[in-house]
PDB file of N, H, CA, C and O in Angstrom:
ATOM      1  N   UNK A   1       5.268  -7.607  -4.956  1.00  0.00           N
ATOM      2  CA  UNK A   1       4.551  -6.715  -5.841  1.00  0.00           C
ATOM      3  C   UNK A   1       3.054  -6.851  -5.575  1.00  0.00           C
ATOM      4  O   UNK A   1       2.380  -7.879  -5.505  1.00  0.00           O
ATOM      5  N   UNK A   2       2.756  -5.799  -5.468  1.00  0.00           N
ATOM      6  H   UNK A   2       3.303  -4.964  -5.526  1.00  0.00           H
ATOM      7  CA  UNK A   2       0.855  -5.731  -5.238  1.00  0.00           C
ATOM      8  C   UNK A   2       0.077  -5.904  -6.410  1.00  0.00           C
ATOM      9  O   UNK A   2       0.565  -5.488  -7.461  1.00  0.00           O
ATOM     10  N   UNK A   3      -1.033  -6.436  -6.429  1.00  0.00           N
ATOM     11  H   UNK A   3      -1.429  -6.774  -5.575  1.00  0.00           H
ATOM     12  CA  UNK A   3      -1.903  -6.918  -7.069  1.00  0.00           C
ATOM     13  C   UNK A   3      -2.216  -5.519  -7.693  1.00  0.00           C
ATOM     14  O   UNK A   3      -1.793  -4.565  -7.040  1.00  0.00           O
ATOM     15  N   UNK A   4      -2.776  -5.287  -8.659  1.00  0.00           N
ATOM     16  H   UNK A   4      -3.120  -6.063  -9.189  1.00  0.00           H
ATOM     17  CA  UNK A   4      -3.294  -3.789  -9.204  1.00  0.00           C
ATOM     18  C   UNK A   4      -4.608  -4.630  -9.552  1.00  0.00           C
ATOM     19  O   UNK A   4      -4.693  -5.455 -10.461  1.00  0.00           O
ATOM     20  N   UNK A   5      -5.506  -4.305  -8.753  1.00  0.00           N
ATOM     21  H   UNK A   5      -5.438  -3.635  -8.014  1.00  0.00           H
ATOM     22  CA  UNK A   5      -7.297  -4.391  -9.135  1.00  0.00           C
ATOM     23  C   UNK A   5      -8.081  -3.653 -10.012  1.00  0.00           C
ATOM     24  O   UNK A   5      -9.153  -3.965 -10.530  1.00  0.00           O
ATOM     25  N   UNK A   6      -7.143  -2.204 -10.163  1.00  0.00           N
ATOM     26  H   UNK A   6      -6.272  -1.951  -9.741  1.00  0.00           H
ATOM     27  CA  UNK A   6      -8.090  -1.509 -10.873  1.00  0.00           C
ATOM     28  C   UNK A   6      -8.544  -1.847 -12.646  1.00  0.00           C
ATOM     29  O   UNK A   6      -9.420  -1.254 -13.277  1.00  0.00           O
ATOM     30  N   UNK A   7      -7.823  -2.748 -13.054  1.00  0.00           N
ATOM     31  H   UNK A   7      -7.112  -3.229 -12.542  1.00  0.00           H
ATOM     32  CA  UNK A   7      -8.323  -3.673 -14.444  1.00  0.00           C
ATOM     33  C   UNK A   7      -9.330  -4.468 -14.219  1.00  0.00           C
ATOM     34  O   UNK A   7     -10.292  -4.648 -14.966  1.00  0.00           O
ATOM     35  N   UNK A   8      -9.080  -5.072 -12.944  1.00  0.00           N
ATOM     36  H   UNK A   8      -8.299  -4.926 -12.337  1.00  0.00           H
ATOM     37  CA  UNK A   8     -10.292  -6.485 -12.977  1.00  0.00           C
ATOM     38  C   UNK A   8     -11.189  -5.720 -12.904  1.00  0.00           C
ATOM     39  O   UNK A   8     -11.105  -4.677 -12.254  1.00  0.00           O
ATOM     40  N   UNK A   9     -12.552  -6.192 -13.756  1.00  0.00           N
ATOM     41  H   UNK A   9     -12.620  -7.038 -14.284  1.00  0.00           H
ATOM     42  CA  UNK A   9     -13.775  -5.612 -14.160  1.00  0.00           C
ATOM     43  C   UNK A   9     -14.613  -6.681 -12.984  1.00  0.00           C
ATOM     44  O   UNK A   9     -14.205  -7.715 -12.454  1.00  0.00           O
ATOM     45  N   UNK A  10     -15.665  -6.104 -12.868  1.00  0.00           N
ATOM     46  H   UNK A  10     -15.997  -5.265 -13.298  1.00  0.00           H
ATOM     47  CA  UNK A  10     -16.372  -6.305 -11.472  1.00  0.00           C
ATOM     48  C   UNK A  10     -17.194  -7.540 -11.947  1.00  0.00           C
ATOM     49  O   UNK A  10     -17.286  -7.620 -13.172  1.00  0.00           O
ATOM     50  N   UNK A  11     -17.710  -8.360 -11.345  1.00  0.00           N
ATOM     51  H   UNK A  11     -17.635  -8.295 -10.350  1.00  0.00           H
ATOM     52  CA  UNK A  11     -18.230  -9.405 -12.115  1.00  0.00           C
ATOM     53  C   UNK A  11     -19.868  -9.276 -12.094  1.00  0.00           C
ATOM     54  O   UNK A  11     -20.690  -8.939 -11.242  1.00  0.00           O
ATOM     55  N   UNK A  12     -19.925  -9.699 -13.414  1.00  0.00           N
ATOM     56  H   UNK A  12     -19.257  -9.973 -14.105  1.00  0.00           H
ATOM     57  CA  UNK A  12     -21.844  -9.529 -13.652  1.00  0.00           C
ATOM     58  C   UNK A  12     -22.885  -9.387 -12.488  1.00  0.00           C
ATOM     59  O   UNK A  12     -22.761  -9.940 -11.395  1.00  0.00           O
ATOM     60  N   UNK A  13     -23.740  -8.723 -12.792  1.00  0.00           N
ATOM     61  H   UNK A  13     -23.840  -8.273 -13.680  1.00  0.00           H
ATOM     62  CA  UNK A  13     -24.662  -8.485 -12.151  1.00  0.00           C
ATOM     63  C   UNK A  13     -25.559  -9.807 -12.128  1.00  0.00           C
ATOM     64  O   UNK A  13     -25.453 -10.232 -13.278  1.00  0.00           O
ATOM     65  N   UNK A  14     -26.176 -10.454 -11.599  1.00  0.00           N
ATOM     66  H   UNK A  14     -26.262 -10.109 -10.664  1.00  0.00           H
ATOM     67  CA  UNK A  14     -27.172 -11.458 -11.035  1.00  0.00           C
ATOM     68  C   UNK A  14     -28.354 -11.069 -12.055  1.00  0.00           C
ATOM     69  O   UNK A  14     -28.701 -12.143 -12.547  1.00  0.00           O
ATOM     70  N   UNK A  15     -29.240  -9.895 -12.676  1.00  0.00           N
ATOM     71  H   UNK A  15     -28.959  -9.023 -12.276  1.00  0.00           H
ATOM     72  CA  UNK A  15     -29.886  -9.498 -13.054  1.00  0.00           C
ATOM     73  C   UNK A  15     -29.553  -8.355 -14.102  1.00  0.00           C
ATOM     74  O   UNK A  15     -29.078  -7.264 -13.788  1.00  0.00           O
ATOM     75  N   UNK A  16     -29.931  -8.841 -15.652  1.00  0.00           N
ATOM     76  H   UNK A  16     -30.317  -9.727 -15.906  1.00  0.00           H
ATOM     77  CA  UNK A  16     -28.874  -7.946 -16.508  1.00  0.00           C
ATOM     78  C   UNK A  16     -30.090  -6.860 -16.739  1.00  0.00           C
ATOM     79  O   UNK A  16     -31.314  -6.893 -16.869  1.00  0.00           O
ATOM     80  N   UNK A  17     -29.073  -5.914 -16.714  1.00  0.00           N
ATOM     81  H   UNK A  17     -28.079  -5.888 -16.608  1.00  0.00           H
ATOM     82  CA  UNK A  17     -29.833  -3.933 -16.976  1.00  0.00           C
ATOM     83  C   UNK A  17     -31.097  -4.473 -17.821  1.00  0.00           C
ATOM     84  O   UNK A  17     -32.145  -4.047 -17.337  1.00  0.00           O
ATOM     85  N   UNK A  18     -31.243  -5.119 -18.708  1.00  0.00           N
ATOM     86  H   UNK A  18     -30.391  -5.465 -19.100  1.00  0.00           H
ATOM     87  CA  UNK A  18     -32.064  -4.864 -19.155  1.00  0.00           C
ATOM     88  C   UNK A  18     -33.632  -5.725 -18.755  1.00  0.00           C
ATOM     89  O   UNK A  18     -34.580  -5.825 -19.534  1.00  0.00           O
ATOM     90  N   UNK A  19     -33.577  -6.238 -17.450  1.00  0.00           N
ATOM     91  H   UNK A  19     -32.807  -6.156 -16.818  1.00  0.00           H
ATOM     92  CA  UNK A  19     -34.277  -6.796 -16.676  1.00  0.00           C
ATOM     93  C   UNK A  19     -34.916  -6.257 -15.169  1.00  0.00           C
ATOM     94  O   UNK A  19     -35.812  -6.748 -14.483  1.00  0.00           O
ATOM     95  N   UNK A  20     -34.015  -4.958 -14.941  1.00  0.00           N
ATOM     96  H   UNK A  20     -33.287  -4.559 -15.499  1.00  0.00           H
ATOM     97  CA  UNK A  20     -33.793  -4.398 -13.529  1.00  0.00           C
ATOM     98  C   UNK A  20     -35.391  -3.673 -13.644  1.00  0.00           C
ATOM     99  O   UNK A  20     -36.042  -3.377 -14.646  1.00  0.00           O
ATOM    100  N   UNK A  21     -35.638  -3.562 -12.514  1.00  0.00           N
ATOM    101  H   UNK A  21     -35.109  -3.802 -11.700  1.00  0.00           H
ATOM    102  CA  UNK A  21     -36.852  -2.804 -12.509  1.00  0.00           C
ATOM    103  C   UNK A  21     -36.609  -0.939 -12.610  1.00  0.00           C
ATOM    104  O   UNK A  21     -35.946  -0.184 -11.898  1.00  0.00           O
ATOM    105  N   UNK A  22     -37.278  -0.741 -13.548  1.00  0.00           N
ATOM    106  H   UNK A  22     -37.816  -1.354 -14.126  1.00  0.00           H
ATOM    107  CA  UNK A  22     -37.626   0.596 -14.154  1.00  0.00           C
ATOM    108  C   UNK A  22     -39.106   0.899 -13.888  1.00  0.00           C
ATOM    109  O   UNK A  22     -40.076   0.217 -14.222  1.00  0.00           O
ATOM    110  N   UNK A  23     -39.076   2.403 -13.022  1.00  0.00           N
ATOM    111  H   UNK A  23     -38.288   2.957 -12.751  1.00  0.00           H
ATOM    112  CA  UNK A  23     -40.708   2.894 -12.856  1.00  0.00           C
ATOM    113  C   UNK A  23     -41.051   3.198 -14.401  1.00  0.00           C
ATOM    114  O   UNK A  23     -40.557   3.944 -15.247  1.00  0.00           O
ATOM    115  N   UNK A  24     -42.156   2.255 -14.383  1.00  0.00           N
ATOM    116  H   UNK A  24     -42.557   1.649 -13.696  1.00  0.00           H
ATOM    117  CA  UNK A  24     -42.587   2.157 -15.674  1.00  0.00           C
ATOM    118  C   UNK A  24     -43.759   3.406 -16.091  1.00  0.00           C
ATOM    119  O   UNK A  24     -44.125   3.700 -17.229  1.00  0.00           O
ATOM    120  N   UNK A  25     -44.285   4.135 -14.553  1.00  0.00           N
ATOM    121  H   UNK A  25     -43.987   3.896 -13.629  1.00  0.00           H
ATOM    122  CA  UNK A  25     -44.838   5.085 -14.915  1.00  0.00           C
ATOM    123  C   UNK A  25     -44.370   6.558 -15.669  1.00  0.00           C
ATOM    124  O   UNK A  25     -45.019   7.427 -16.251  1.00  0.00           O
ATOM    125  N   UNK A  26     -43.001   6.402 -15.377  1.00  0.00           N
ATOM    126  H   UNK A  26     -42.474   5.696 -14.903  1.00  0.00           H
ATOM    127  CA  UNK A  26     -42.338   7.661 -15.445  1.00  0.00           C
ATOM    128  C   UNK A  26     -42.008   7.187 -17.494  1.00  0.00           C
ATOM    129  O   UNK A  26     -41.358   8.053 -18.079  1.00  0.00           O
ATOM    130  N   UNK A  27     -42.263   6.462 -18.005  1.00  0.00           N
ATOM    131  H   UNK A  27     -42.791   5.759 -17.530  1.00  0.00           H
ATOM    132  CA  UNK A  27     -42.171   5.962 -19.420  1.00  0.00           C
ATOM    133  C   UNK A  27     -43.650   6.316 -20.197  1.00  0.00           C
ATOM    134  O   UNK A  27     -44.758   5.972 -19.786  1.00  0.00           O
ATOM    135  N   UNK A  28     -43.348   7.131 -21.489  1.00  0.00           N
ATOM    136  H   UNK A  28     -42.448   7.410 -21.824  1.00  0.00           H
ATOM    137  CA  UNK A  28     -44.719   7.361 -22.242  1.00  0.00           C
ATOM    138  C   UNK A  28     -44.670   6.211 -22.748  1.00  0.00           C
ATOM    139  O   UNK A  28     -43.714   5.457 -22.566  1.00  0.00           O
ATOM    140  N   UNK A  29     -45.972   5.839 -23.646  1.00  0.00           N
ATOM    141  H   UNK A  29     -46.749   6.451 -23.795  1.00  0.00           H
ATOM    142  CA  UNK A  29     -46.571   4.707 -24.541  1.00  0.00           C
ATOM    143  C   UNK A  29     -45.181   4.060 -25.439  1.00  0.00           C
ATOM    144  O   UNK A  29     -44.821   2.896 -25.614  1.00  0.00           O
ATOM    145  N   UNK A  30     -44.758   5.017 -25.778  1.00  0.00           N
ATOM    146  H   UNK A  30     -45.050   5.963 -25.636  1.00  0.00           H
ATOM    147  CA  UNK A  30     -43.905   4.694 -26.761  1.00  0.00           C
ATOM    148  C   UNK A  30     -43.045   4.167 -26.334  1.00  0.00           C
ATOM    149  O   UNK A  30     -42.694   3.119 -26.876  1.00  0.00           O
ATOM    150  N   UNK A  31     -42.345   4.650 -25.203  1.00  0.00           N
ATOM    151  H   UNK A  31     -42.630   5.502 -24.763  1.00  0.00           H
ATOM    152  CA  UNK A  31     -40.995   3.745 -24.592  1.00  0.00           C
ATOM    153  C   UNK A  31     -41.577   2.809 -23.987  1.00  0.00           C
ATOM    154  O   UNK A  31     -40.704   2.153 -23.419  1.00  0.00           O
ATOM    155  N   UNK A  32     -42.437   2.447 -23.825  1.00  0.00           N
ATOM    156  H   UNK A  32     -43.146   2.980 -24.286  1.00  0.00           H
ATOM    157  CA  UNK A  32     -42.777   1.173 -23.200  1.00  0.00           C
ATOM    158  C   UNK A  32     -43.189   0.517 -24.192  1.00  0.00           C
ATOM    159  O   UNK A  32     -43.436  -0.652 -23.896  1.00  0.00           O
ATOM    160  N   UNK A  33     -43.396   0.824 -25.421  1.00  0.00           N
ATOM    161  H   UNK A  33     -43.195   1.773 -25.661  1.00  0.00           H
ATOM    162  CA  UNK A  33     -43.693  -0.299 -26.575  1.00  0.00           C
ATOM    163  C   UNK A  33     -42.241  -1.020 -26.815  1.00  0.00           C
ATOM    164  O   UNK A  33     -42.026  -2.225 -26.951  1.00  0.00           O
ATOM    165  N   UNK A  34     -41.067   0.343 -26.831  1.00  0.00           N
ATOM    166  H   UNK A  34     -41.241   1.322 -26.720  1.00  0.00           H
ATOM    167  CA  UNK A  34     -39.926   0.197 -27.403  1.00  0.00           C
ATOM    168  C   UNK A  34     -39.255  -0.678 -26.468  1.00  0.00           C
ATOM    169  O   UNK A  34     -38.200  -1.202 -26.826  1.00  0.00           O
ATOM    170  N   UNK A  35     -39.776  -0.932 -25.193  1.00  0.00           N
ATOM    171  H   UNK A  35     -40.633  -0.507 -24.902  1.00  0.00           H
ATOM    172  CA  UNK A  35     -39.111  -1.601 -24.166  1.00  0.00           C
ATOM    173  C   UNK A  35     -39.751  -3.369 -24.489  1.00  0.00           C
ATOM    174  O   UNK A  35     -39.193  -4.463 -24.570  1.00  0.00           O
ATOM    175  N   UNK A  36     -40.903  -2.988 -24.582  1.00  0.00           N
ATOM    176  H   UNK A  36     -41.357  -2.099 -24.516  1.00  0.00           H
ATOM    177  CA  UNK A  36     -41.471  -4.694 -25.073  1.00  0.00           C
ATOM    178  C   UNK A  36     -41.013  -5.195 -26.174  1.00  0.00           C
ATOM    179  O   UNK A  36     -41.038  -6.424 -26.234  1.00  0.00           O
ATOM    180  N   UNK A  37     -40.463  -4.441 -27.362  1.00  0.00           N
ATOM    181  H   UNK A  37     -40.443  -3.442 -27.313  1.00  0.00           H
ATOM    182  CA  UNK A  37     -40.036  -5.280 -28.577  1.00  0.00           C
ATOM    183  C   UNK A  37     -38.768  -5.448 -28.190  1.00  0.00           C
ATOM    184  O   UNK A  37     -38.147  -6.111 -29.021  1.00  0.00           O
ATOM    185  N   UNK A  38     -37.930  -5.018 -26.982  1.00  0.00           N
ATOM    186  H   UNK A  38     -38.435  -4.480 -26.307  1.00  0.00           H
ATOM    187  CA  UNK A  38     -36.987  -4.909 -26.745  1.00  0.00           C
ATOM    188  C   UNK A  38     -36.619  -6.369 -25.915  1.00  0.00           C
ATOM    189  O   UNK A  38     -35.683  -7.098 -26.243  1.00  0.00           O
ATOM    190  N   UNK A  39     -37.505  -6.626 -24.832  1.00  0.00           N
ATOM    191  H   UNK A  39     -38.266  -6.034 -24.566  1.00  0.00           H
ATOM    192  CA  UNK A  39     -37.577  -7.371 -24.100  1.00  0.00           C
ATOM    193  C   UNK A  39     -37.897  -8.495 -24.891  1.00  0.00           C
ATOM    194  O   UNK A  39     -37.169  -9.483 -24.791  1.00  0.00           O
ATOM    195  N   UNK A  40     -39.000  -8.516 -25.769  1.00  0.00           N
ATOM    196  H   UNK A  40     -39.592  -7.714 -25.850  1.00  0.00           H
ATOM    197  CA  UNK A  40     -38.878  -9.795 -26.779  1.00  0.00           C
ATOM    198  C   UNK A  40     -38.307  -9.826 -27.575  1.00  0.00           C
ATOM    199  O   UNK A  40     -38.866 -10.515 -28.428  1.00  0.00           O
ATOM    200  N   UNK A  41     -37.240  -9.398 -27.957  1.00  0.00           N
ATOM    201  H   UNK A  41     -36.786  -8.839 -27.264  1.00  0.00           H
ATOM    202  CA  UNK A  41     -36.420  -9.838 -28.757  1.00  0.00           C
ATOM    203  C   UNK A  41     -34.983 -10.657 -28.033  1.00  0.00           C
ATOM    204  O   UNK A  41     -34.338 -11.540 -28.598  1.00  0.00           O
ATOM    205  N   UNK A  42     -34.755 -10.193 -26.894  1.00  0.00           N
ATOM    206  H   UNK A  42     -35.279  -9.476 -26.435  1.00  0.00           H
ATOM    207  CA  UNK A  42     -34.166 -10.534 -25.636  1.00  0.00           C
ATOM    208  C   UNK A  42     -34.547 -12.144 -25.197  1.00  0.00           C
ATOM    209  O   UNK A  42     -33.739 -13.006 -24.849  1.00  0.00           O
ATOM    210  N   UNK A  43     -35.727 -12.252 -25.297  1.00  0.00           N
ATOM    211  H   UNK A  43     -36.383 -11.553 -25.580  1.00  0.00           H
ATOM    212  CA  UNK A  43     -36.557 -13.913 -25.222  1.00  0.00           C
ATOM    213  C   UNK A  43     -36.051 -14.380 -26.238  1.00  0.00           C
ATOM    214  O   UNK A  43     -34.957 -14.843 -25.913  1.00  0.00           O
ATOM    215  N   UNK A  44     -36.200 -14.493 -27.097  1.00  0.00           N
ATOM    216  H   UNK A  44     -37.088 -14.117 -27.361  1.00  0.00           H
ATOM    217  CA  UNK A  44     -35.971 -15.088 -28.922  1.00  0.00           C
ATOM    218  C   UNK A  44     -34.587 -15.205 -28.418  1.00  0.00           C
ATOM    219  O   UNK A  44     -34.337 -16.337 -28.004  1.00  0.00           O
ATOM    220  N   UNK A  45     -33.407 -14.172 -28.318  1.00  0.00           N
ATOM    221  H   UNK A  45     -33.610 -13.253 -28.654  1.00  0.00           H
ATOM    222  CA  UNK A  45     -31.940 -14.767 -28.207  1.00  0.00           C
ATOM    223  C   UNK A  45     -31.998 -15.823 -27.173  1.00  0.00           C
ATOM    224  O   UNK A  45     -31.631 -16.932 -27.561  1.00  0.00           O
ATOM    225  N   UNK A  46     -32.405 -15.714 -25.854  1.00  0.00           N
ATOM    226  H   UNK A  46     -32.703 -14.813 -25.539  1.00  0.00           H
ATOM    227  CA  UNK A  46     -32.326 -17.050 -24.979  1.00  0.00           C
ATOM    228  C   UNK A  46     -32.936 -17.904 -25.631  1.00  0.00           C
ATOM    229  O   UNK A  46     -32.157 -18.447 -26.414  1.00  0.00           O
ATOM    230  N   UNK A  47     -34.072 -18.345 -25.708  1.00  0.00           N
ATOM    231  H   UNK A  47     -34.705 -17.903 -25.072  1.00  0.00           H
ATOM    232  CA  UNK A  47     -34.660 -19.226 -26.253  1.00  0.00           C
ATOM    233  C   UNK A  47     -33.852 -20.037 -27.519  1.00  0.00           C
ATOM    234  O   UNK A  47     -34.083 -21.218 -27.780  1.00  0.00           O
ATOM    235  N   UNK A  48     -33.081 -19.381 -28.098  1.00  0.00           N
ATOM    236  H   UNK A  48     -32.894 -18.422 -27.885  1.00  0.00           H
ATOM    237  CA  UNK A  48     -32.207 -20.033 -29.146  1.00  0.00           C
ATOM    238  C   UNK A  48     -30.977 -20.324 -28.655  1.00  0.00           C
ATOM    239  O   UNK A  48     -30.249 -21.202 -29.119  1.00  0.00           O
ATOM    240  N   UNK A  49     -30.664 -19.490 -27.558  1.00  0.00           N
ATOM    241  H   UNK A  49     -31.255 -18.777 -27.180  1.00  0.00           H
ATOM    242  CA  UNK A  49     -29.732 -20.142 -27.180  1.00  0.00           C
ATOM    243  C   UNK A  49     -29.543 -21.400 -26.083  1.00  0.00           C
ATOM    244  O   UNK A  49     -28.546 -22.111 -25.955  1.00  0.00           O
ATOM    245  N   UNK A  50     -30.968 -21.467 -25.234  1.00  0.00           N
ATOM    246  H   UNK A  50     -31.778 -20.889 -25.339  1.00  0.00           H
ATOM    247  CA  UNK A  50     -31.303 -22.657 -24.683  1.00  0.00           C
ATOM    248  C   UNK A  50     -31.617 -23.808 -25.631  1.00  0.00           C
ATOM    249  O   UNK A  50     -31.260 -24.924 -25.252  1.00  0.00           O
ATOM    250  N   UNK A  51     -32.196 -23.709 -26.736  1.00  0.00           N
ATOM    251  H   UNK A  51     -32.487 -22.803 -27.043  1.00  0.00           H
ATOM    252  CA  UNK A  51     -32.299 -24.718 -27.637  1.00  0.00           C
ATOM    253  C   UNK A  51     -30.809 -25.468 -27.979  1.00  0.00           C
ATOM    254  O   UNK A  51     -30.539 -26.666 -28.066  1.00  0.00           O
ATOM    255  N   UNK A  52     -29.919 -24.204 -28.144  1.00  0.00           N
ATOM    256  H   UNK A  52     -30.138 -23.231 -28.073  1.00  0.00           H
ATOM    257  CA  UNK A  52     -28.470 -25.076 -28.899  1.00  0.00           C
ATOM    258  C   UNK A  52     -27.776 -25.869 -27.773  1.00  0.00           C
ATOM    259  O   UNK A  52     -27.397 -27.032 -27.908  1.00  0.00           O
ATOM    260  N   UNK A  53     -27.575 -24.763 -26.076  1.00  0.00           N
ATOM    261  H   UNK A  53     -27.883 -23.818 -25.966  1.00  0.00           H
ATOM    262  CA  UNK A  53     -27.239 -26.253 -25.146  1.00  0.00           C
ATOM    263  C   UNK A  53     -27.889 -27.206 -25.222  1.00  0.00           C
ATOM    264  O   UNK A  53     -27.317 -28.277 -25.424  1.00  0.00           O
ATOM    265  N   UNK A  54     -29.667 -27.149 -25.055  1.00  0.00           N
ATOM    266  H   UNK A  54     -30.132 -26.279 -24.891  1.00  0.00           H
ATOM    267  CA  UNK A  54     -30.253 -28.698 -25.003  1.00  0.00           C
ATOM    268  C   UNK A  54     -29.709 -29.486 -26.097  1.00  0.00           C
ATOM    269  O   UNK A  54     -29.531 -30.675 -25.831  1.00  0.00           O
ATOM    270  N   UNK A  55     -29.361 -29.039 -27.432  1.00  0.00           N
ATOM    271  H   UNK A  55     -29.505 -28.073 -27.647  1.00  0.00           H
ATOM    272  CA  UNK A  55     -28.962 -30.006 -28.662  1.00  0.00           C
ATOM    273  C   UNK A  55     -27.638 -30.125 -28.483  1.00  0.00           C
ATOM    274  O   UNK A  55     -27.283 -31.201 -28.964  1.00  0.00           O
ATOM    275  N   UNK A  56     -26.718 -29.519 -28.009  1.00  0.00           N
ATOM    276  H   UNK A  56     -27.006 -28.645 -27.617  1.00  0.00           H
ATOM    277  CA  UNK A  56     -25.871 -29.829 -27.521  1.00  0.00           C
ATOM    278  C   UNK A  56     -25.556 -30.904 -26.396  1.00  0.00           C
ATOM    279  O   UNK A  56     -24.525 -31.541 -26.607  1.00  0.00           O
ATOM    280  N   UNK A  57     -26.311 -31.251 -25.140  1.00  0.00           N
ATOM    281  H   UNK A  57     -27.149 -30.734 -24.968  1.00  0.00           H
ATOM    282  CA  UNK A  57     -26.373 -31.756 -24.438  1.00  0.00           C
ATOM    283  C   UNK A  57     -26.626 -33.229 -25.059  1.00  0.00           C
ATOM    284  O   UNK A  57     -25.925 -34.228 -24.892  1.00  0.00           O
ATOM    285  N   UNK A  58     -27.854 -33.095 -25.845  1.00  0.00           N
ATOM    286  H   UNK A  58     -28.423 -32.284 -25.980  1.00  0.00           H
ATOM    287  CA  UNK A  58     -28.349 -33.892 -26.030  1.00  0.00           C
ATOM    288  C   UNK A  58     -27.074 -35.161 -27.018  1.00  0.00           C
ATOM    289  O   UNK A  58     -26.928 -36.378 -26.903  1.00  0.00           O
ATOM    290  N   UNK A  59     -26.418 -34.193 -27.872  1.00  0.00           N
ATOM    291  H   UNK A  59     -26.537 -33.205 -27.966  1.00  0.00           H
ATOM    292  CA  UNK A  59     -25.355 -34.836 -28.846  1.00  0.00           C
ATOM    293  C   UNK A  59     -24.309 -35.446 -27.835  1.00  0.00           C
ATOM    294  O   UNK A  59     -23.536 -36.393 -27.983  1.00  0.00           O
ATOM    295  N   UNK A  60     -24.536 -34.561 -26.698  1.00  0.00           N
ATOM    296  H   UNK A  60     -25.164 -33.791 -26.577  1.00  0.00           H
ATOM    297  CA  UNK A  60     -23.357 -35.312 -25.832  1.00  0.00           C
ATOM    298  C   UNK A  60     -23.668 -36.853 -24.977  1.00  0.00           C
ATOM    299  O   UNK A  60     -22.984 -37.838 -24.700  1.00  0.00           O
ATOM    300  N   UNK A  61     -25.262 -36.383 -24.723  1.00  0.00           N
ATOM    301  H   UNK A  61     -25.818 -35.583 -24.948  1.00  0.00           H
ATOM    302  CA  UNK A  61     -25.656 -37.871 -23.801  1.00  0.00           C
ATOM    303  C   UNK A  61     -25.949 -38.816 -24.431  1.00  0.00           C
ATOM    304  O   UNK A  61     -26.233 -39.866 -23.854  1.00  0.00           O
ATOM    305  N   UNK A  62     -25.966 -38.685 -26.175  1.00  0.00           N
ATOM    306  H   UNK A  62     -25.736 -37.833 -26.644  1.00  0.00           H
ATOM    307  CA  UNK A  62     -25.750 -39.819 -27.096  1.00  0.00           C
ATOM    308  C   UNK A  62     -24.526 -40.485 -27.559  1.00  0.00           C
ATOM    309  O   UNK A  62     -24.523 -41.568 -28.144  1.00  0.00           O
ATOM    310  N   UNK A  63     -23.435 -39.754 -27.256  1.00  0.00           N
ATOM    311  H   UNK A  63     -23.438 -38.874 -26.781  1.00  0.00           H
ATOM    312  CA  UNK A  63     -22.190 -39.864 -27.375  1.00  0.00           C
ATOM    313  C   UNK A  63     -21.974 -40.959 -26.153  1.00  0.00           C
ATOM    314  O   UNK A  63     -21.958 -42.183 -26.285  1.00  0.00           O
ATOM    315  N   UNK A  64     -21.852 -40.392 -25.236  1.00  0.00           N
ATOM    316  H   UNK A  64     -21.865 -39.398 -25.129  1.00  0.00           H
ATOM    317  CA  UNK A  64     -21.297 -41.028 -23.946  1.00  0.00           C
ATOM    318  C   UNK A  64     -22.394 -42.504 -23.627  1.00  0.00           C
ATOM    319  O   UNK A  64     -22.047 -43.595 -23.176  1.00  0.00           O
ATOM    320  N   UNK A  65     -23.323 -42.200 -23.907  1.00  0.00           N
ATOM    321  H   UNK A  65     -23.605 -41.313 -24.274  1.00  0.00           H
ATOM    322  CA  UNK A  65     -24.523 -43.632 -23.689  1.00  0.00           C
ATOM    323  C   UNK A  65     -24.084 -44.840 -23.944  1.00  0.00           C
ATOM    324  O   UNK A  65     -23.983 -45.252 -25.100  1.00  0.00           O
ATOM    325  N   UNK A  66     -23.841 -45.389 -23.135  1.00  0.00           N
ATOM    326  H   UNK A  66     -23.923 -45.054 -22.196  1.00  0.00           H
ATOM    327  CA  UNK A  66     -23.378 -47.021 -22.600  1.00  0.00           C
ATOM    328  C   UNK A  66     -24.328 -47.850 -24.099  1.00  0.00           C
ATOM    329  O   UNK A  66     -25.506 -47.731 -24.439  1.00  0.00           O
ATOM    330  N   UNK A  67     -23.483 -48.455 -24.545  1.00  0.00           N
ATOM    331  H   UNK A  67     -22.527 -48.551 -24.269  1.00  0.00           H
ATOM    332  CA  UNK A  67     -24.202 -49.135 -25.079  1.00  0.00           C
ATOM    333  C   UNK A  67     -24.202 -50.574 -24.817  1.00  0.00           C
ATOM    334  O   UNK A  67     -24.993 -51.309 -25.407  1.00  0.00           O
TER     335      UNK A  67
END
């Protein structure tokens, strides 16, 4: 029986859409404001979510630490 591929979904892009380069000239004032609160709000989710692995990590290399 053959594999059917057409379900498997293609795997992530290296660079997510909302990072890809867009001619930013072809954007009025406004979409480019709407793109910066966009983009920082995009920071704020990583940033919180790099915080919870590091505290995560961190709960773990206290765990495992030789005493």
């Amino acid at each position: 029986m053959a594999l059917d591929t057409d379900d498997i979904a293609p795997p992530p892009s290296r660079a997510p859409d909302l990072v890809q380069a867009v001619d930013l000239d072809r954007l009025s004032v406004h979409e480019l404001e709407a793109r910066v609160l966009v983009l920082k709000a995009e920071i704020v989710r990583v940033e919180a979510k790099i915080a919870a692995k590091q505290a995560s990590q961190s709960a773990a290399d206290a765990f495992f630490r030789p005493r």
